[in-house]
C-alpha positions as CSV (number, residue, x, y, z in Angstrom):
1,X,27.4,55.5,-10.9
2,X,30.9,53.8,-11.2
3,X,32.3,52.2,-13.8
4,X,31.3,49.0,-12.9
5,X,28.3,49.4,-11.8
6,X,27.6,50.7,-15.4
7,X,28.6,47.7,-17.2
8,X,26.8,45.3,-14.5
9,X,23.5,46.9,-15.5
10,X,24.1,45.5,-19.1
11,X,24.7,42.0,-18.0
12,X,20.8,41.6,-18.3
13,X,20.9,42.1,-21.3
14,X,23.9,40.6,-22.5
15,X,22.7,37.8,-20.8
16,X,19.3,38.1,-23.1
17,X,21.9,38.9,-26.7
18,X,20.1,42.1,-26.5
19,X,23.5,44.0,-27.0
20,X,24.8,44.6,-30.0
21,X,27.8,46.9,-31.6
22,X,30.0,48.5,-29.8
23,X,28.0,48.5,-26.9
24,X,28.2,44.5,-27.1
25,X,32.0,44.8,-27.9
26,X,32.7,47.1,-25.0
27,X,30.8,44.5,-22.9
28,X,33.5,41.6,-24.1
29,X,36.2,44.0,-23.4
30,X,35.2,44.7,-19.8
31,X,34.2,40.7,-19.2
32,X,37.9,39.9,-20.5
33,X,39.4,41.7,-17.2
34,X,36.3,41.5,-14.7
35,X,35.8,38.1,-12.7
36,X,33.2,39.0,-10.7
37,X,31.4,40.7,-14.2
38,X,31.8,37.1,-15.4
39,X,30.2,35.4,-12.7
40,X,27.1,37.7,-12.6
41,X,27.1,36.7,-16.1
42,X,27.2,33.0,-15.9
43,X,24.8,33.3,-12.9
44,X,22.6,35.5,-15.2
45,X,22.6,32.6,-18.3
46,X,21.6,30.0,-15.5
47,X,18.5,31.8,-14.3
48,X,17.4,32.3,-18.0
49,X,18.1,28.5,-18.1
50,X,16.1,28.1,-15.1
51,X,12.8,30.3,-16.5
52,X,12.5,28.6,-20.0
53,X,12.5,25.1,-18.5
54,X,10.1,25.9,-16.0
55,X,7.1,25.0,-18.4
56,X,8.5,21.9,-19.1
57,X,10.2,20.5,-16.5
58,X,10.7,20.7,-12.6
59,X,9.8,24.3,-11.1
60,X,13.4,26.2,-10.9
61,X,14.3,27.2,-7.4
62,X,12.5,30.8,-6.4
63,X,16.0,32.8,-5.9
64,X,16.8,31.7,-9.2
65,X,13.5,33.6,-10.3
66,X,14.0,36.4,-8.4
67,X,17.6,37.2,-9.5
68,X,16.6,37.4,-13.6
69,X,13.7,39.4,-12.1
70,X,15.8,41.6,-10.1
71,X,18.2,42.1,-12.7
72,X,15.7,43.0,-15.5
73,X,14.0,45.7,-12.8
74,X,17.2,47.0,-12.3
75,X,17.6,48.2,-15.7
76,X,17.2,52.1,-15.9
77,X,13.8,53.1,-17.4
78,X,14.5,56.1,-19.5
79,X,12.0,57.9,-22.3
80,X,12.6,55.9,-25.6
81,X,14.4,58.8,-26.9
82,X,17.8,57.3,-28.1
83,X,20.0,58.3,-30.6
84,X,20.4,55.0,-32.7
85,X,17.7,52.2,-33.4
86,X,20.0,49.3,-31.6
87,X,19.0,51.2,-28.2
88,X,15.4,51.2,-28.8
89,X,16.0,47.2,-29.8
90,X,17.4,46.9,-26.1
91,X,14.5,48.1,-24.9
92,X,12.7,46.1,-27.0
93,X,14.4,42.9,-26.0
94,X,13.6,44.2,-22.4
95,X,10.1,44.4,-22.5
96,X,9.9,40.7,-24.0
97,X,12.4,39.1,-21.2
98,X,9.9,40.9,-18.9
99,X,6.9,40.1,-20.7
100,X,7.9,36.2,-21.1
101,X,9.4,36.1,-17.3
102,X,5.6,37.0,-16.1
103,X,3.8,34.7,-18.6
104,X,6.5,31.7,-17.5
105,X,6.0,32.2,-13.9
106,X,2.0,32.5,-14.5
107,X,2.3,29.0,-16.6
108,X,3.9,27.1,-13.5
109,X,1.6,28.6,-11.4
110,X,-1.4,27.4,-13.5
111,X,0.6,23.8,-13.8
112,X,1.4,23.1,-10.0
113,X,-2.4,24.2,-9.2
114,X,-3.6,21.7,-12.1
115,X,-1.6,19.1,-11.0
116,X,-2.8,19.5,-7.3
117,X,-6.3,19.2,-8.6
118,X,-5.5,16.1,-10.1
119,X,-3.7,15.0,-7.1
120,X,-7.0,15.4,-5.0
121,X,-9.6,14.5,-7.3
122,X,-7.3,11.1,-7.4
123,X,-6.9,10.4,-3.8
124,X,-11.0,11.1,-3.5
125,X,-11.4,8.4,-5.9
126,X,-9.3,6.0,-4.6
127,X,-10.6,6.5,-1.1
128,X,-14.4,5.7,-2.7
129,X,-12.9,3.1,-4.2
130,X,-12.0,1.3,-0.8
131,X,-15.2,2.2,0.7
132,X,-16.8,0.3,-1.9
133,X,-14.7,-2.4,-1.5
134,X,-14.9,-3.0,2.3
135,X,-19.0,-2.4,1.9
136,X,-18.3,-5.6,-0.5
137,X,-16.7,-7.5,2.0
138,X,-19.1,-7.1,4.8
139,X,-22.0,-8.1,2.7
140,X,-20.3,-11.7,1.6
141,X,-18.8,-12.3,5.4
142,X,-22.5,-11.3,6.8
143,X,-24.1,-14.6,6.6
144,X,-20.6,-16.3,7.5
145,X,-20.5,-14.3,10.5
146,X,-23.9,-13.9,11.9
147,X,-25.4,-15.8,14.8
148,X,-28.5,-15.6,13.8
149,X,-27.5,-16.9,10.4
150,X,-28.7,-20.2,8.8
151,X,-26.3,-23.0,8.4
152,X,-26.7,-26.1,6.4
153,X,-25.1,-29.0,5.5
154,X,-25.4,-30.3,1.7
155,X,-24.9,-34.3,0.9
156,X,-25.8,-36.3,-1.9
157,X,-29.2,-37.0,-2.6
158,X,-30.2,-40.3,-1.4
159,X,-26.5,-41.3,0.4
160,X,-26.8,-42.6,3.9
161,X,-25.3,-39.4,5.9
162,X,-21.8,-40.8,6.8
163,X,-20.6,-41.1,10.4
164,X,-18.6,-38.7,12.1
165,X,-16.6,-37.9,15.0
166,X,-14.8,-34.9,16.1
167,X,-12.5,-35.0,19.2
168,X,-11.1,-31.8,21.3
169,X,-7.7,-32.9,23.4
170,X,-6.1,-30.5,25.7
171,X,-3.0,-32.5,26.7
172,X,-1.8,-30.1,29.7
173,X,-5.7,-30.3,31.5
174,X,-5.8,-34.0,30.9
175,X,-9.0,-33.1,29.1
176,X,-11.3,-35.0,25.9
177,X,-14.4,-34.0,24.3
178,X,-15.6,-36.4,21.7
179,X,-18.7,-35.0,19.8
180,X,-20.3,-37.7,16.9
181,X,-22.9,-37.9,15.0
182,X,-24.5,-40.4,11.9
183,X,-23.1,-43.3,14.0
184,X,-24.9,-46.9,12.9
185,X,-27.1,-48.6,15.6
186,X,-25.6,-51.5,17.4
187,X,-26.7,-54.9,18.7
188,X,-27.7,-55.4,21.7
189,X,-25.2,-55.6,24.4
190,X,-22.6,-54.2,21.9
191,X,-21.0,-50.2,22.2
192,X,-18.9,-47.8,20.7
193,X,-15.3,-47.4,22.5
194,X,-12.9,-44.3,22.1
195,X,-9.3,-45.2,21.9
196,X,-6.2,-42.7,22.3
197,X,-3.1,-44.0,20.2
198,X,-0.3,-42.5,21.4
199,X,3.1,-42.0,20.0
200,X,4.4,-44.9,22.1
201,X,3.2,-47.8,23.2
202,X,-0.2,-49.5,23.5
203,X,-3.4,-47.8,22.6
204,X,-5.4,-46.3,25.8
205,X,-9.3,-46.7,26.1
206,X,-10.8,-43.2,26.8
207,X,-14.6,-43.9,27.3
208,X,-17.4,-46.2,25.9
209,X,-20.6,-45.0,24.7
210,X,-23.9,-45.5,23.1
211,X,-25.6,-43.1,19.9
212,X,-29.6,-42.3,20.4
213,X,-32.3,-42.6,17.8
214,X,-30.6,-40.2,15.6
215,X,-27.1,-41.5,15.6
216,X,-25.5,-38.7,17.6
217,X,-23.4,-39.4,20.9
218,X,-20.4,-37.9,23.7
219,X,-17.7,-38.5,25.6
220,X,-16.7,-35.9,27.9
221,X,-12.9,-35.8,30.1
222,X,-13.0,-40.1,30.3
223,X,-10.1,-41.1,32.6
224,X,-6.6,-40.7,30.9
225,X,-3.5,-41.1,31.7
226,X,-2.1,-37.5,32.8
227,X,0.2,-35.9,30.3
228,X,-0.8,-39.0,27.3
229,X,0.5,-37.5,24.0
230,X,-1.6,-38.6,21.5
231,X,-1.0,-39.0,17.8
232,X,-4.1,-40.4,16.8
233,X,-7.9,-41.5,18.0
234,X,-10.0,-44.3,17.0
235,X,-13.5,-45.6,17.3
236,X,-13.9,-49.6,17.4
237,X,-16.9,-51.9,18.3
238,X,-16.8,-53.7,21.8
239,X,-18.8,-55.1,24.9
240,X,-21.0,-53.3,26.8
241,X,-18.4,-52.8,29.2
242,X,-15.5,-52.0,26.9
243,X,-12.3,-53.6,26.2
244,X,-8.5,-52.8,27.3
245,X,-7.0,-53.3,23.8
246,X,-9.2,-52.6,20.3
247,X,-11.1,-55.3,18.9
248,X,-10.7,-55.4,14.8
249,X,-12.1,-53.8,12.7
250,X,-11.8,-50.3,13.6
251,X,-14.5,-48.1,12.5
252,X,-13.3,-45.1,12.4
253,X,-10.2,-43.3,13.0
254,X,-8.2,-40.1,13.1
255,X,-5.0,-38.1,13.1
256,X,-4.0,-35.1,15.7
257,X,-4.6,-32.2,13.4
């Protein structure tokens, strides 16, 4: 074994402050001309860094785990019989660098398998969670969303239902639905008249009609004027055989949504 091979197996334990005497001093005298001694040395300190944070903090990197490991097995393993007690102190150190190495690496083992537990166990919940959730959902849309479903229409108790009138335009077909309903009877020889107000000019009758015994009544693609853009309907009382401008009052009356 050369020379510096010898004192590079005591770096380990310098590293450790097991060295002590003149073993320790001729240490210092060979680290004061050796570079590359002093690198392995530094590099040494940094994985012993590395070990005692790894209970406590990130997990170091693996070479850094290996290289203390590698340099404590490296270490001659001679019988304990020594001529002075500050050898068998080496040792001693030895075995407890060793000793706490293993127990460090087997606590970040034990951590990173605990927190993966509690990873998983986390995510499982959170997926039940959602399940719940969207079984919530379903149940309140159900009766929203069903055919089959029974719709009803609350008013106040003892108010005449008020009329109403809903309109469907498709401007580029030329096409009008007009679908109402709670509409008041009229006299004789009288109807209802649709008009289309448009954004300019005069309003343009779009189809006369009568409600039945329960109010309700339709007008379905009346004659228009191709292309009419309308900002507005309304709903006024006329002759039988309509009008070509609205008669006043006007009944009832709404803006394109």
């Amino acid at each position: 074994m050369s020379e510096h091979e010898r004192y590079a197996e005591d770096l380990a334990l310098y590293a450790l402050d097991a060295l002590e005497g003149e073993d320790r001093a001729r240490v210092d005298e060979h680290l004061a001309e050796c570079a590359a001694c002093r690198r392995e040395l530094e590099q040494l300190r940094g994985d012993t860094a590395l070990l005692a944070l790894s209970t406590t903090g990130p997990r170091p990197p693996q070479r850094a785990r290996q290289r203390l490991l590698d340099a404590v097995a490296g270490e001659p393993r001679v019988p304990i019989l020594v001529e002075t007690s500050t050898r068998r102190s080496w040792w001693g150190w030895l075995g407890w660098a060793a000793t706490a190495a293993v127990v460090i690496f087997a606590l970040s083992l034990w951590r990173e398998n605990s927190g993966l537990k509690d990873t998983l166990a986390s995510a499982n919940s959170q997926a039940a969670k959602s399940t719940r959730e969207m079984e919530e959902l379903r149940r309140i849309a159900a009766p929203i969303l069903e055919p089959e479903a029974q719709r009803v229409t609350l008013v106040a108790a003892k108010t005449p239902p008020q009329p109403q009138g809903k309109v469907f335009y498709l401007r580029n077909r030329n096409s009008l639905v007009l679908l109402a309903n709670n509409l008041a009877p009229l006299p004789a020889q009288k109807a209802y008249e649709l008009w289309l107000i448009p954004t300019s000019g005069a309003p343009i009758p779009a189809g006369v009609f009568k409600p039945d015994a329960h109010g309700s009544a339709s007008v379905v693609n009346p004659p228009l004027p191709a292309g009419a853009e309308a900002k507005a309907f309304a709903i006024t009382v006329e002759n039988e055989a309509g009008a070509t401008t609205p008669t006043m009052p006007i009944v009832m009356m709404g803006a394109g949504e």
